[in-house]
C-alpha positions as CSV (number, residue, x, y, z in Angstrom):
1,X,46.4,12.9,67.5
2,X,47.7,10.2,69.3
3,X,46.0,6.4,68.7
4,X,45.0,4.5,71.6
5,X,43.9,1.0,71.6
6,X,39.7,2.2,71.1
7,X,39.6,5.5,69.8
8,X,41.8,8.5,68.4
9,X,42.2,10.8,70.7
10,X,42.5,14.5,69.7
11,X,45.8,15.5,72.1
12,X,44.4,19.2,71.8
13,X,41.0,19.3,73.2
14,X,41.1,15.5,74.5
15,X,38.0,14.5,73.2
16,X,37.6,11.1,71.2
17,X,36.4,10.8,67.6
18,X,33.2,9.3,69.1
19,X,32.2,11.8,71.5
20,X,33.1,14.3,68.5
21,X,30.2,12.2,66.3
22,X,28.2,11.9,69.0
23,X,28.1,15.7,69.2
24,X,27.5,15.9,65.9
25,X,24.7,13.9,65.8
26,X,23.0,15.2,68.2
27,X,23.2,19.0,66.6
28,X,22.2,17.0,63.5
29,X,19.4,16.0,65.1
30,X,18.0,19.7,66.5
31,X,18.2,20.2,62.3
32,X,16.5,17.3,61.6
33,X,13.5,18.2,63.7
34,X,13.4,22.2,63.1
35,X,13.6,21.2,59.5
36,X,10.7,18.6,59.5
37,X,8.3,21.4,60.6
38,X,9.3,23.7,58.7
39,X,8.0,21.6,56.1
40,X,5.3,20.2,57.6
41,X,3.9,24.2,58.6
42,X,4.7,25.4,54.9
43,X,2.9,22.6,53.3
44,X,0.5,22.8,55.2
45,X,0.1,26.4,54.8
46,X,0.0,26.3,51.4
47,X,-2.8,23.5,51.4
48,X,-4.6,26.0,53.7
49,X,-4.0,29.0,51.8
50,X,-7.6,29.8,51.0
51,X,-8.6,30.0,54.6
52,X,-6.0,33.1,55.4
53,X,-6.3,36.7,55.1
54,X,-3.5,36.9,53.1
55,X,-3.4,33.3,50.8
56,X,0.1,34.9,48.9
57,X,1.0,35.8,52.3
58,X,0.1,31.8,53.8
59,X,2.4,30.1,51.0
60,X,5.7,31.9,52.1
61,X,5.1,31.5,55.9
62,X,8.8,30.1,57.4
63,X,9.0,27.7,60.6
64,X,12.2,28.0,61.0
65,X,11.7,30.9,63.5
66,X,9.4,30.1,65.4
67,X,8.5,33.6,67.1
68,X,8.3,35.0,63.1
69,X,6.2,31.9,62.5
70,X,3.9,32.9,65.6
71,X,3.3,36.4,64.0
72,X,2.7,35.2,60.5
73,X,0.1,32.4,61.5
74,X,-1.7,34.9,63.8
75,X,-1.5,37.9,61.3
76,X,-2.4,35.4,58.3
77,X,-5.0,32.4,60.1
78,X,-5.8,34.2,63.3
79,X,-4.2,31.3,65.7
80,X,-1.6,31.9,68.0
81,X,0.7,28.5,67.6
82,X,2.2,29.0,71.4
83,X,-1.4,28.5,72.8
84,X,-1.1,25.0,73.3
85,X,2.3,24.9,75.5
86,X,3.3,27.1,78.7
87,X,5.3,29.9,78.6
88,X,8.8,27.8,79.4
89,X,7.8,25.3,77.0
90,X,7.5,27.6,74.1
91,X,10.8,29.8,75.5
92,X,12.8,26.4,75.2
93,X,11.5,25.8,71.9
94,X,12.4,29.3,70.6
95,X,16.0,29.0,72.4
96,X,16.5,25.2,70.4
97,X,15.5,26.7,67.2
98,X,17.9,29.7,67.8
99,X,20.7,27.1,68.7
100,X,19.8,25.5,65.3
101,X,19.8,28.7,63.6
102,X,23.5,28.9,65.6
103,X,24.6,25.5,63.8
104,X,23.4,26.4,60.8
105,X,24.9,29.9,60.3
106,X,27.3,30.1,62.7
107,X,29.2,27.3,63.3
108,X,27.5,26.7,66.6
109,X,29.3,29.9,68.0
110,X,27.3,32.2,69.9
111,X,26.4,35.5,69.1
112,X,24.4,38.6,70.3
113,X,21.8,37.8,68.4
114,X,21.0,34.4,70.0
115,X,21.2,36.4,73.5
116,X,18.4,38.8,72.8
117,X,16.5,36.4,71.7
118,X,16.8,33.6,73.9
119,X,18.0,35.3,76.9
120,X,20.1,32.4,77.1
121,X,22.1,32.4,80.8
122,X,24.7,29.6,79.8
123,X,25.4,31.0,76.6
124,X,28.2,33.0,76.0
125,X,29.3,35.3,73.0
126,X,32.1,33.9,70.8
127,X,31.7,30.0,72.0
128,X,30.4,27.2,70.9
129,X,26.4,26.3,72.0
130,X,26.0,23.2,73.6
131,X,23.1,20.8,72.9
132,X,22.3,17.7,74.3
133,X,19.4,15.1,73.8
134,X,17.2,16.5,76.4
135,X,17.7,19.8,74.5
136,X,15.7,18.1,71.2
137,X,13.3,15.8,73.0
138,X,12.1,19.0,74.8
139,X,12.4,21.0,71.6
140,X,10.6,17.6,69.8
141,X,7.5,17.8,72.8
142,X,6.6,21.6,71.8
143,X,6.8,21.1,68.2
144,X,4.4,17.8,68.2
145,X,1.9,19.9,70.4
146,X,2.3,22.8,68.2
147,X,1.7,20.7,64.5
148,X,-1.1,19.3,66.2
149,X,-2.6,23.0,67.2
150,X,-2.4,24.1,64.1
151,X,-3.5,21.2,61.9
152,X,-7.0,21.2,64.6
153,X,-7.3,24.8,64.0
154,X,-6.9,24.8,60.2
155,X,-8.0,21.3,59.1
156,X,-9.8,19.7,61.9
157,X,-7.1,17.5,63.4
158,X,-4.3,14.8,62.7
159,X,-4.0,11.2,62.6
C-alpha cells in the first residue's frame, strides 16, 4: 500500500480505500433491499396464512428467490407477483437478487449457476459481479410494485 496525501492506495489493484467502501456499500445495499422483502413477503404471508391453499405452506414462503417466491405465491394464494412489471423489469429484478445471492454465498464471484439463471451477458464464471446504484434502484422499482401487488391482492392495499 502506498499512502498518498488523500487516500491509501492499494499498489496491486490501484483502487482507493474509498472506492473499495463505496463498492461495498453499494453490494450492502442490494442486501439491504432483497432482505427487507423478504421480510416484508414472509410476514406478510404468515398474517395471510388463512387465505392460502396451503396455510403451513404460506408461513415458510422465502423472498429471497424471487422466481421460487413467484411459484410459491401462485401455487399457495393464486397470484402471480410478476404481473404487475414487464418482462425486463421482472428479469432485472431476478438477475439483482441472483447477484445478491452471489454476495452472499459466493463472495461476489460468479458461478454457473447465476448464468442459467440470469442469462447474465456481462457476467463471467470465476469473477467478481459488478453492481452499481442503478443496479438496486432498478432492483428497488420492481420490488415496490411487487409489495404493493401482493399486499392489494391479499389485504386490499397499502398505505
Amino acid at each position: 500500500m502506498v499512502r498518498g496525501p488523500k487516500s491509501i492506495v492499494c499498489v496491486y489493484c490501484c483502487r482507493t480505500q474509498a472506492e473499495e467502501l463505496a463498492e461495498k456499500l453499494i453490494e450492502n445495499a442490494l442486501e439491504d433491499c432483497v432482505s427487507a422483502f423478504d421480510g416484508f413477503g414472509r410476514e406478510l404471508c404468515r398474517v395471510q396464512a388463512q387465505k392460502a391453499a396451503d396455510p403451513t405452506k404460506a408461513e415458510k414462503v422465502s423472498f429471497q428467490n424471487l422466481d421460487g417466491a413467484k411459484a410459491n405465491i401462485l401455487s399457495t394464494f393464486g397470484i402471480d407477483l410478476s404481473a404487475c412489471v414487464t418482462s425486463d423489469e421482472w428479469a432485472a429484478a431476478v438477475r439483482g437478487f441472483q447477484k445478491r445471492h452471489l454476495f452472499a454465498h459466493k463472495m461476489g464471484v460468479v458461478d454457473e449457476e447465476y448464468l442459467a439463471k440470469t442469462g447474465d451477458p456481462n457476467a463471467v464464471v470465476g469473477r467478481k459481479i459488478r453492481v452499481d446504484d442503478l443496479d438496486v434502484r432498478a432492483v428497488l422499482q420492481v420490488i415496490r410494485k411487487v409489495a404493493k401487488h401482493l399486499s392489494e391482492n391479499l389485504v386490499g392495499g397499502m398505505a
